[in-house]
N, C-alpha and C positions, 0 to 999 in steps of 0.2 A: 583576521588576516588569513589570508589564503595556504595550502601546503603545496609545497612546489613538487611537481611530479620530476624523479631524477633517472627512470626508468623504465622501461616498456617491459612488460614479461611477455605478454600472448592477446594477440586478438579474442573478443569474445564469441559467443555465439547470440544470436538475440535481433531484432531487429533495429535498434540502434547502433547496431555496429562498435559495441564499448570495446574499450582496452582496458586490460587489468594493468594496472602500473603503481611504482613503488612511490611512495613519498619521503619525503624529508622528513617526515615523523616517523618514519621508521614502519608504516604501516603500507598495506596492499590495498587498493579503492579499486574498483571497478568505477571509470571512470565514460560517461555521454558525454560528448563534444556537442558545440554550438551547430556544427553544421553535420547533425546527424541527418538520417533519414526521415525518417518521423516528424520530428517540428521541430524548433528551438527551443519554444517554451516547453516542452519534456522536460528539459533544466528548469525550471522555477517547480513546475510539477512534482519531481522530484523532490527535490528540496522541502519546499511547502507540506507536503502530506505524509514524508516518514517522519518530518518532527512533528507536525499533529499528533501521529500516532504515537511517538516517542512519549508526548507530554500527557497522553492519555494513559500511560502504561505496558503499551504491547513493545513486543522483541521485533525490531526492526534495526537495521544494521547505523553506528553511525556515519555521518555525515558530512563532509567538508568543501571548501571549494576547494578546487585544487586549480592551479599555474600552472601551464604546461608549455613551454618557450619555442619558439620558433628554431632554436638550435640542434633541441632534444628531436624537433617532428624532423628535421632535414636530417639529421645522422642517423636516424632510426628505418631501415625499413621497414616498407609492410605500415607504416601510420598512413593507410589510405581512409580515404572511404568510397563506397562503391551506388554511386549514383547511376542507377539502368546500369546501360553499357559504357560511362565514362568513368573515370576515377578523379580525385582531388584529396588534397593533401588535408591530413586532419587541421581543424584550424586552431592557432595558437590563441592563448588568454585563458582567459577564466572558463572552467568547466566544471561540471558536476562530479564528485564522486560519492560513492556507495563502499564505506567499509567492507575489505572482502571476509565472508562468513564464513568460518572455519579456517582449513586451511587445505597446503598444495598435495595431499596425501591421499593416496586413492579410496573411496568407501568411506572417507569421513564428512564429507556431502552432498548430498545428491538431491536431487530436483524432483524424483520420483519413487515411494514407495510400495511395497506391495500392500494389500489391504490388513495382514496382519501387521505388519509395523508400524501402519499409518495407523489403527486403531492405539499404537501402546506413546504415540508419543507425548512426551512428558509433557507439555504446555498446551496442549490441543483442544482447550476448552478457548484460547486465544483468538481461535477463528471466529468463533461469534462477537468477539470485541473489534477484531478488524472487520467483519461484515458493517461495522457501525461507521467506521472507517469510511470502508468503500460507499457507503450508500450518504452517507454525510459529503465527500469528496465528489458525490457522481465519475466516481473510476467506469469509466466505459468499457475497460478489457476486462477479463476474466482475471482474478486472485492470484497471483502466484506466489510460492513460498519456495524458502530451501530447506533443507535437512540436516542436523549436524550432528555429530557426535565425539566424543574424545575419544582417543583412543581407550579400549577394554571394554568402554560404554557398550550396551546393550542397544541402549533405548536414544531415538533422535531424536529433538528439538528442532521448532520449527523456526524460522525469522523471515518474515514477513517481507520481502522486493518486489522491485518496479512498482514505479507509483505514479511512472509517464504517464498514463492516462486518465489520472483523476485527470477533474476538471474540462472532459472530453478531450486528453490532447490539448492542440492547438487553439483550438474553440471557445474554450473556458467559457464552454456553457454547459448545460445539467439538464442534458435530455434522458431524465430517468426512466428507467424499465425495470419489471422486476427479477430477471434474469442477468442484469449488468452487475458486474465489480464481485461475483459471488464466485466462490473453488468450484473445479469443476467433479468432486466426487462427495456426494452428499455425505459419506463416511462420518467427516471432519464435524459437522454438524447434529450426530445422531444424539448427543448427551446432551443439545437444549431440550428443558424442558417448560421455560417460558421467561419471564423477562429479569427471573431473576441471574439465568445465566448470559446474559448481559453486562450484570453487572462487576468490575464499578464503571467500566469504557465508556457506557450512555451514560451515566448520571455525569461523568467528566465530560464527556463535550456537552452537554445539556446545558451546565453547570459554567462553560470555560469563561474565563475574561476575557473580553473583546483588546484588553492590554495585551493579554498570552497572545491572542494570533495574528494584531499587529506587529507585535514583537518579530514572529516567526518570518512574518509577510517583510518586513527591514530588513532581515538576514539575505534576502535575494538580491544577486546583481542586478541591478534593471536590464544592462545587455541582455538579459537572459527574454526579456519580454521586449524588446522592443524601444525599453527607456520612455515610453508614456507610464507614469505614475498613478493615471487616472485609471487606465486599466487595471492596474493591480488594486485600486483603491475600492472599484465596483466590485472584484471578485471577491475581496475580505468582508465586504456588508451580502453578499449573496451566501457567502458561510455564515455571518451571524445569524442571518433569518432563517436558513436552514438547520439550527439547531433541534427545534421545534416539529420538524419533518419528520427526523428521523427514525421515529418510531412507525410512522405513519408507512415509509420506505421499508423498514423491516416486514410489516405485516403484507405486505404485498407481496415479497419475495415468502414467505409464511405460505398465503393463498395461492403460489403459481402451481403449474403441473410438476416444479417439484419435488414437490411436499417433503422439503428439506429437513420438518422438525417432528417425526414421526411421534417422539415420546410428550410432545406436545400437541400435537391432533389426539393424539388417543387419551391423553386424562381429558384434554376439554369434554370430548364423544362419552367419556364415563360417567362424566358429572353433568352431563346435561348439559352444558354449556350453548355449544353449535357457535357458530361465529361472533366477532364480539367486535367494539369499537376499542380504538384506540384509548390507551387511560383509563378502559372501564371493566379492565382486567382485575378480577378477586377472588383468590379460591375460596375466602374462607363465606361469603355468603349464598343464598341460594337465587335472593332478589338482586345481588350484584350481575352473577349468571343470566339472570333474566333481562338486567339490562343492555348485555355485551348482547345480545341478539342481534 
């Protein structure tokens, strides 16, 4: 069942043009409407790829639909959205929303840190399990995360938003590169040191039941795509087969220009290793090394 939005607090920033609004469950969602800018299916995208990630393990914010009534959008100003130069009123029904992460208090989350803080935060080995994520999903934007902390806390926490662009957007298709769906400051990535830090994110989606991401794929409106079922039906077999990619998509981004896993090029370079295939990664022999060539 859907939570009914009873509230508007603030327009957001972002290029869906979200609204943060209160729900009847007593919680704050950052909330995509149907007739954002970006696509419609941004809402299933949504949806679909932070409970993926949720069921693999990572900190990504919960999820609901949310009701949002035609009464709330006409007494509320400011529920526009801003198409070029015209406006229209946000549209009523079922929408997307994103748990809001933290809270309304200044400094206790932010979208940007400086490299010492970003180096201390507490779950930052995380991004290598949503890089499995994005490159499983073909997220065609760049990563983004939030920052939180409690108050007195030191140290911030990352969780893991926007996941409109899996699936390329609108497209839902998986024109991979190896530059796509990756953070944009290597930082976050300096403590891989090979596919054990990975683990357990790949060995779960590796591993998922085709039940688990049916399941997840039934939780979407079909409004949200269109209401052809066969589309959603092809895009859940295009994630089964690409279970098996995904390590293939890691090492790619691995070999681009930017050489994102520094403490992993240099033990390979130590040990002799030099490039290797997929699966036929092993530190512990010397003719394993020989055969990653």
């Amino acid at each position: 069942m859907a939570v009914t939005a009873v509230q508007q607090i603030r327009r957001m920033r972002g290029g869906a043009q979200s609204h943060l609004m209160l729900g009847s469950d007593g919680h704050l969602y950052v909330v995509k409407f149907q007739n954002n800018p970006q696509h419609l299916r941004v809402l299933a995208n949504e949806l679909l790829a932070t409970r993926l990630a949720e069921a693999v393990g990572l900190s990504v914010p919960a999820t609901e639909v949310i009701e949002v009534s035609d009464w709330l959008i006409a007494n509320t100003p400011g529920m526009q959205m801003q198409m070029g130069r015209a406006e229209e009123r946000c549209a009523a029904g079922l929408q997307f929303g994103s748990r809001y992460v933290g809270g309304l208090m200044p400094g206790q989350v932010v979208d940007f840190l400086p490299e010492e803080q970003l180096g201390e935060v507490r779950n930052l080995e995380e991004f290598a399990g949503m890089l499995v994520i994005d490159k499983w999903t073909g997220n065609s934007n760049g990563r983004q995360a939030v920052f939180h902390r409690k108050p007195r806390e030191k140290r911030y926490r990352a969780t893991f938003v926007d996941q409109g662009y899996c699936f390329h957007a609108g497209e839902w298709s998986f024109p991979d590169a190896p530059l796509r769906g990756v953070y944009a400051r290597n930082q976050v990535y300096a403590g891989v040191i090979g596919w054990e830090s990975f683990s357990p994110w790949l060995e779960r989606v590796e591993r998922m039941e085709p039940e688990t991401i049916w399941a997840i794929a039934e939780a979407v409106p079909p409004t949200w795509y269109g209401g052809d079922l066969r589309d959603m039906e092809r895009l859940v077999e295009a994630l089964l087969a690409r279970r098996s990619r995904v390590r293939e998509l890691v090492v790619q981004f691995r070999e681009s220009s930017r050489e994102p896993f520094p403490k992993w090029m240099r033990r390979g370079e130590e040990e002799g290793k030099g490039r290797f295939l997929v699966g036929e990664w092993d530190d512990n022999t010397e003719e394993e090394g020989r055969r990653g060539r």
